[in-house]
DOVEXRO-930057 format. One record per residue: residue in one letter; chain; x, y, z of N, C-alpha, C in turn. Coordinates in steps of 0.1 Angstrom, whole numbers. Example, Ala and Ser with C-alpha at 12.3 -4.5 7.8 and 13.67 -1.06 7.14 Angstrom:
BEGIN
+-----+-------+-------+-------+-------+-------+-------+-------+-------+-------+-------+
! res ! chain !   n.u !   n.v !   n.w !  ca.u !  ca.v !  ca.w !   c.u !   c.v !   c.w !
+-----+-------+-------+-------+-------+-------+-------+-------+-------+-------+-------+
!   a !     A !   132 !   -57 !    78 !   123 !   -45 !    78 !   132 !   -33 !    78 !
!   s !     A !   128 !   -22 !    71 !   137 !   -11 !    71 !   129 !     0 !    79 !
+-----+-------+-------+-------+-------+-------+-------+-------+-------+-------+-------+
END
This chain:
BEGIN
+-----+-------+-------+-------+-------+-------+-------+-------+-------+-------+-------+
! res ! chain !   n.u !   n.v !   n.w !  ca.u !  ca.v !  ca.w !   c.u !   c.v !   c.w !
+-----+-------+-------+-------+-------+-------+-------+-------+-------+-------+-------+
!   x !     A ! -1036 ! -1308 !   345 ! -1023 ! -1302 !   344 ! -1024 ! -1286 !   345 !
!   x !     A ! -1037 ! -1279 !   339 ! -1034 ! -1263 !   342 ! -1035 ! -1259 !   350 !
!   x !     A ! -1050 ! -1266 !   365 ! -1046 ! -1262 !   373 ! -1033 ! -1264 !   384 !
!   x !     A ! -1029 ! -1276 !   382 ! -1017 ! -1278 !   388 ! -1007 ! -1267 !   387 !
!   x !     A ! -1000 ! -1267 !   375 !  -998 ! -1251 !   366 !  -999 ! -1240 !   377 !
!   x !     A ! -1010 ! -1236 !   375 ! -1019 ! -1227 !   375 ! -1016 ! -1223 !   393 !
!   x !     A ! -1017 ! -1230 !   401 ! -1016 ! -1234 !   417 ! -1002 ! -1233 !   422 !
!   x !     A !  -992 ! -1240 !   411 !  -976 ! -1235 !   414 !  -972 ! -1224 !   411 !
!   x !     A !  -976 ! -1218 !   403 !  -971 ! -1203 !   396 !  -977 ! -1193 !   406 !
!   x !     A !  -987 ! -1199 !   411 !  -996 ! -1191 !   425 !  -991 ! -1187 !   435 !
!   x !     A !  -983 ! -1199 !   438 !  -974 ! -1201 !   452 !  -959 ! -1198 !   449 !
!   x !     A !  -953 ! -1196 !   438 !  -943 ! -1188 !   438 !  -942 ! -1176 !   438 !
!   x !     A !  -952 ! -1172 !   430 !  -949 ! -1155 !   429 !  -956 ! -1153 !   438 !
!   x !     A !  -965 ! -1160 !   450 !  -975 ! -1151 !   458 !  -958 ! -1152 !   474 !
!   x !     A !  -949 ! -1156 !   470 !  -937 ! -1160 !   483 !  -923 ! -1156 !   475 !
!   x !     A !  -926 ! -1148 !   466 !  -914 ! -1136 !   461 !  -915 ! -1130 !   466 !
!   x !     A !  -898 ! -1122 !   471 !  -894 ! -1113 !   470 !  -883 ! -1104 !   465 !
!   x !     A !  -886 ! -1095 !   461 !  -874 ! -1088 !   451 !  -861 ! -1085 !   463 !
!   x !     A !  -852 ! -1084 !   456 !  -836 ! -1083 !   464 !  -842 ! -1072 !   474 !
!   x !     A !  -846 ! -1057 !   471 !  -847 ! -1047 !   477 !  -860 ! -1050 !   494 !
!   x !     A !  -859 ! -1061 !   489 !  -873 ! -1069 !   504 !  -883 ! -1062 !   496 !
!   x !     A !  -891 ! -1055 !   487 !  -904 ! -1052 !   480 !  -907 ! -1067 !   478 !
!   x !     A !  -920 ! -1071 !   484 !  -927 ! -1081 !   483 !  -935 ! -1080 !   469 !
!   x !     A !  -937 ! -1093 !   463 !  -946 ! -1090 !   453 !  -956 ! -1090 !   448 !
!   x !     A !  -967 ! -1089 !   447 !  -984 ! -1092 !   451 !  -984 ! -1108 !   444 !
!   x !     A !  -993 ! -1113 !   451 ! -1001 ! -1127 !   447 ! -1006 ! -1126 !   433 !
!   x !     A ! -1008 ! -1134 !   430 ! -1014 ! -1140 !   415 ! -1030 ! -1142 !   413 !
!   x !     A ! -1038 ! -1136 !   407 ! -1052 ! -1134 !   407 ! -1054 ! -1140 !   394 !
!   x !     A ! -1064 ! -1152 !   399 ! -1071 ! -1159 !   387 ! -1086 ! -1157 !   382 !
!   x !     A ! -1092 ! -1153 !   373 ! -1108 ! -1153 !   374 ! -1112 ! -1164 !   364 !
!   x !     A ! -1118 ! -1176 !   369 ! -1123 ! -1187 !   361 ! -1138 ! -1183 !   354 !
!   x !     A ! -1136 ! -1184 !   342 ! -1156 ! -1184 !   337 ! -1162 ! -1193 !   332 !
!   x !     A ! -1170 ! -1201 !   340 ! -1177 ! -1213 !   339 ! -1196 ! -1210 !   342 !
!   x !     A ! -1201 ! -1223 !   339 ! -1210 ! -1226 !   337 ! -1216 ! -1231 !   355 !
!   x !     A ! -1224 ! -1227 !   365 ! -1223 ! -1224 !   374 ! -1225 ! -1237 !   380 !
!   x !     A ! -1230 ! -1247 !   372 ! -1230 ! -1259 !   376 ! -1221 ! -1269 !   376 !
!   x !     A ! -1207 ! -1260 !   368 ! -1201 ! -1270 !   371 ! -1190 ! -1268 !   383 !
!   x !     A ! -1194 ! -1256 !   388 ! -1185 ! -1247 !   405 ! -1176 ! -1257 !   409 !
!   x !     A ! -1190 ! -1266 !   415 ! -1186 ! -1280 !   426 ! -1176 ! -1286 !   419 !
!   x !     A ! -1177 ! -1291 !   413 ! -1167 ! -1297 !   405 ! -1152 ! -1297 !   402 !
!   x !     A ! -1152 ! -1283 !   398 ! -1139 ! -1274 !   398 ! -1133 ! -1270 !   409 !
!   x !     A ! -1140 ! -1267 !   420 ! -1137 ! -1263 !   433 ! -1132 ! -1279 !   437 !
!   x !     A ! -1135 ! -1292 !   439 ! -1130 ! -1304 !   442 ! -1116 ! -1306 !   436 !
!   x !     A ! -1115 ! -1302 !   421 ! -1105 ! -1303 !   415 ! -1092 ! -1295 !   415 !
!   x !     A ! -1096 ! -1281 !   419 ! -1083 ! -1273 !   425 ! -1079 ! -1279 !   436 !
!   x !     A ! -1087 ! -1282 !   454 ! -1086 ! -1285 !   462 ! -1077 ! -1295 !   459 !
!   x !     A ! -1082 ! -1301 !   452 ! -1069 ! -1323 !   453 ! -1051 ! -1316 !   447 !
!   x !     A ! -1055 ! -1311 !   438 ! -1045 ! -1305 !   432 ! -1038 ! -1295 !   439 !
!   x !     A ! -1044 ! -1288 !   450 ! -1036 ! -1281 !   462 ! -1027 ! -1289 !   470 !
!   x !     A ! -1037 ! -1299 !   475 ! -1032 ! -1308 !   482 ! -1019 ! -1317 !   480 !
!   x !     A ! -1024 ! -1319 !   466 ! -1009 ! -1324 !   458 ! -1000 ! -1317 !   459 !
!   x !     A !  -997 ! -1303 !   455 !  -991 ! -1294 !   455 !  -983 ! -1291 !   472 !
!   x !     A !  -985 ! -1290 !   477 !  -986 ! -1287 !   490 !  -979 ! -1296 !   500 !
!   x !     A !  -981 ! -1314 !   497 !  -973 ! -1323 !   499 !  -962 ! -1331 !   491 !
!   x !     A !  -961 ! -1325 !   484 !  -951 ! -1326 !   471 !  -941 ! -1316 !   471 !
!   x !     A !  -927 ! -1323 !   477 !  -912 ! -1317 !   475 !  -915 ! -1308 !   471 !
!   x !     A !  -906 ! -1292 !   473 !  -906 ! -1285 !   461 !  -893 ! -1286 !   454 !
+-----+-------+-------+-------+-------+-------+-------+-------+-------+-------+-------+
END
């Protein structure tokens, strides 16, 4: 659920723009993990993109 969260809050603010057309910078995440579990996490954003991505908005 956070990264899902985490992935839509990504994609809205990173495709705002304020009335005046000033675009608004992207959303910057830094994860701190244990390096083995990378793979893992990286599979689990990606599905969750995907979801994201083919899912109505």
């Amino acid at each position: 659920m956070l990264f899902r969260t985490l992935l839509s809050a990504g994609r809205r603010w990173s495709y705002t723009r304020k009335p005046d057309s000033t675009a608004l910078g992207g959303l910057v995440l830094v994860l701190c993990c244990d390096p083995a579990a990378v793979p893992s996490l990286r599979e689990r954003l990606q599905s969750c993109w995907e979801e994201l991505i083919t899912t109505p908005a």
